[in-house]
C-alpha positions, 0 to 999 in steps of 0.5 A: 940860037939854033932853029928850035930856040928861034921857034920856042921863042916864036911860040912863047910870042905867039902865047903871049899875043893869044893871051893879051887878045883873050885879056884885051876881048874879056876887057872888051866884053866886061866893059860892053857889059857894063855900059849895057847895065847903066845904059839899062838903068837910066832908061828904065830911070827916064821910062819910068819919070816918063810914065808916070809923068804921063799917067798924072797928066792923064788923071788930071785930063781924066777929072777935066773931063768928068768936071767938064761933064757935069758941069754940061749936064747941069747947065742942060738940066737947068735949061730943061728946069727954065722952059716952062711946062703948059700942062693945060695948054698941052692937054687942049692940043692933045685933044683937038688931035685926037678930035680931029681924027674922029 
């Protein structure tokens, strides 16, 4: 083999090493790529059972809350029906004020 057989030869190494490197990088990106996609659908998976799970979990505390409410409301309007009104008493006193100033 003379010089030039050794560096055609060398050259031929040479392009076949640059092509495994650019076939092992575009493996490499293909495989990245691909990880990031089902990386990508399993969270957007788990967010969404999430958030919905959530947003039950609200309503449901959302009802709690508006039952609980009215509930409380009631009990304060059943204690204001239970004190019993004394108009004619009320009336009397009203009056005793007012001829006091005079």
């Amino acid at each position: 083999m003379d010089e030039q057989d050794v560096l055609r030869h060398l050259l031929e190494v040479e392009a076949e090493a640059s092509a495994l490197v650019d076939n092992a990088q575009a493996e490499a990106d293909r495989r990245i790529t691909e990880g990031e996609k089902q990386n990508r659908l399993l969270y957007d998976e788990q967010y969404s059972r999430e958030t919905a799970r959530l947003e039950a979990q609200y309503g449901e505390k959302i009802v709690q809350v508006k039952e609980d409410y009215k509930k409380q409301l009631n009990s304060y309007r059943d204690s204001l029906d239970a004190i019993p009104v004394h108009t004619e008493a009320f009336i009397r006193l009203v009056e005793s004020f007012l001829k006091q100033d005079c």
